[in-house]
C-alpha positions in Angstrom: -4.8 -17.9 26.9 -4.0 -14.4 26.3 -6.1 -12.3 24.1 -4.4 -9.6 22.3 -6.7 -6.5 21.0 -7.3 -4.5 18.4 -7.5 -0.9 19.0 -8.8 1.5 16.3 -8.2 5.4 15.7 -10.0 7.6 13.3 -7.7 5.7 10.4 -5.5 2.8 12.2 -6.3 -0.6 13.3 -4.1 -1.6 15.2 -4.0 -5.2 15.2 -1.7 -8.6 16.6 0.8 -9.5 14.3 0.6 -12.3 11.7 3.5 -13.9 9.6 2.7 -12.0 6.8 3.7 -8.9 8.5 7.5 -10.8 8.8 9.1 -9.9 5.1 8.1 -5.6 5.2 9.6 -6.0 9.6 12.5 -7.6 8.7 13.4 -5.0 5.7 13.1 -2.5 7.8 15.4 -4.1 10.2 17.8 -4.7 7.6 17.8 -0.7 6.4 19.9 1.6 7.5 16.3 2.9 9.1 17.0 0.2 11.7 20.1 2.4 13.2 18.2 4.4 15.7 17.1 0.8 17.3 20.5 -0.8 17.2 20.6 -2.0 13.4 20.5 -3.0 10.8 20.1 -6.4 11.8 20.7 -9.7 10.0 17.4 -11.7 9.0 17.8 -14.1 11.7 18.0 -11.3 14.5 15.1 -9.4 13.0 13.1 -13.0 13.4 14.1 -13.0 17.2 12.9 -9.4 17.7 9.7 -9.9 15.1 8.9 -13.5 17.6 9.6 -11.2 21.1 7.4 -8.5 20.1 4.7 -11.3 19.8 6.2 -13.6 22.4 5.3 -10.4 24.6 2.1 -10.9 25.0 2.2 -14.4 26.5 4.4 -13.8 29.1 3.8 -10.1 30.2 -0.1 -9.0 28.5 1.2 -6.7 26.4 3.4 -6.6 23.5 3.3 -4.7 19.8 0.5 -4.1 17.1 1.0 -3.6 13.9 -0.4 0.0 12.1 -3.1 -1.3 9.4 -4.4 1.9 7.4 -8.5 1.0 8.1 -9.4 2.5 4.1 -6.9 0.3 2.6 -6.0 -2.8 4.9 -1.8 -2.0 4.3 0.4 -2.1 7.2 2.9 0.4 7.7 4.5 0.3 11.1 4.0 -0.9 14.7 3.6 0.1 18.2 4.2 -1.3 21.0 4.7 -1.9 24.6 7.5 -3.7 25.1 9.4 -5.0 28.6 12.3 -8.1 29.4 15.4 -8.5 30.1 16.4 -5.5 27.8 14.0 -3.2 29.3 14.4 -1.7 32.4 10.9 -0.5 32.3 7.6 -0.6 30.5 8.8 1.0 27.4 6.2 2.6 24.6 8.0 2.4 21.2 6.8 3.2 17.9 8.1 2.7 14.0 6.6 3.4 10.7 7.9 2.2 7.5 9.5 4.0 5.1 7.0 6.3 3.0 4.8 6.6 5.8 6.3 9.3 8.0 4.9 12.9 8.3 0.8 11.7 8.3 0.3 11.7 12.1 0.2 7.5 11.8 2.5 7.2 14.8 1.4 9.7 17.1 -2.1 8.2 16.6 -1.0 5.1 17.1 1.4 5.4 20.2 -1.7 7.2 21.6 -3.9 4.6 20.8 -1.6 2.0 22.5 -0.3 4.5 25.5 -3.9 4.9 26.5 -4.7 1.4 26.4 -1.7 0.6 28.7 -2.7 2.9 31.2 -6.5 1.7 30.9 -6.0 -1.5 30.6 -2.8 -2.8 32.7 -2.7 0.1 35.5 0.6 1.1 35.0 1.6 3.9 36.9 4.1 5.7 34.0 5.7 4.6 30.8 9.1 5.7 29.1 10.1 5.9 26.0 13.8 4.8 24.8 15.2 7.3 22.5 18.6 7.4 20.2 19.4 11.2 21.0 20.4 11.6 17.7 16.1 10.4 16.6 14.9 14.3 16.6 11.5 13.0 15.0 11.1 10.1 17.7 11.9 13.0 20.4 9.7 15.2 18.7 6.8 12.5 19.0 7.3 12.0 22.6 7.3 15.7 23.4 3.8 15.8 21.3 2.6 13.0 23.1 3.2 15.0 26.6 6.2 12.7 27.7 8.8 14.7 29.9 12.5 14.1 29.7 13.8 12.1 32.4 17.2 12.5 33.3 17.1 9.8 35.7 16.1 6.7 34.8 17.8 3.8 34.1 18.8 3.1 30.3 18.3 0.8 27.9 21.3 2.2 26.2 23.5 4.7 28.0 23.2 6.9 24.6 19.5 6.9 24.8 17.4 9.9 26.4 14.2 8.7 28.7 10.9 10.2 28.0 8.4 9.6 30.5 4.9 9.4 29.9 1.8 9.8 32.6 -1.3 8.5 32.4 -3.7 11.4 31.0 -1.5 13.8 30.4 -2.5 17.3 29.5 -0.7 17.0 26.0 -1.4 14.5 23.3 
């Protein structure tokens, strides 16, 4: 059986996901918020990505986390690792719900969850999958230390590549 953790930060638990978390995922996916990872989406594909991100864990040890603010117990966004058929690599991705952005919440979570990656499953380098057209995505992986890498396979031929080492000087 796989155990999936919970990290903290200074003001994030970041926790598995539960059903309850569903209803506030799949609005997001439906929003035009949901363009930068290929939406919107339909309810019935937002359940199939919502079920991967967990499904994650069971077949590969890691998967995503949802962002729970620690003072008040609300969830406003996820991290995760995420890998499969649609990943060419290990790929760290982040989103926050709308009404959330601009409070650090994302860069202390993809910390959080890039550190426990490198800790915890050895990998050797992460990358980020980035619309070129997400300036506060690329922003967060330049903050975070990634490097742009103008070679690696894509996700989506549109998409930059930020790379990210373990223990990097930045972030």
């Amino acid at each position: 059986m796989t155990i999936i953790p919970t990290l903290s930060t200074d003001r994030l638990r970041l926790r598995p996901p539960t059903f309850d978390d569903f209803q506030d995922y799949a609005a997001l996916m439906r929003s035009d918020r949901a363009v930068y990872m290929g939406g919107p989406f339909d309810e019935r594909s937002a359940w199939g990505m919502f079920c991967s991100d967990t499904a994650q864990w069971h077949l590969f040890g890691h998967g995503c986390l949802m962002l729970e603010l620690v003072q008040t117990g609300q969830c406003v966004g996820q991290v995760g690792i995420n890998h499969g058929p649609l990943f060419p690599e290990k790929e760290l991705g982040w989103f926050l719900y709308a009404g959330h952005e601009g409070k650090g919440f994302a860069y202390e979570a993809a910390r959080a969850m890039r550190d426990w990656a490198f800790d915890a499953l050895q990998l050797p380098s992460l990358v980020s999958y980035i619309d070129a057209e997400n300036a506060p995505s690329i922003a967060l992986a330049k903050r975070l230390g990634a490097t742009l890498d103008g070679v690696a396979v894509r996700q989506d031929p549109e998409d930059v590549v930020f790379r990210h080492w373990p223990r990097t000087s930045a972030g």
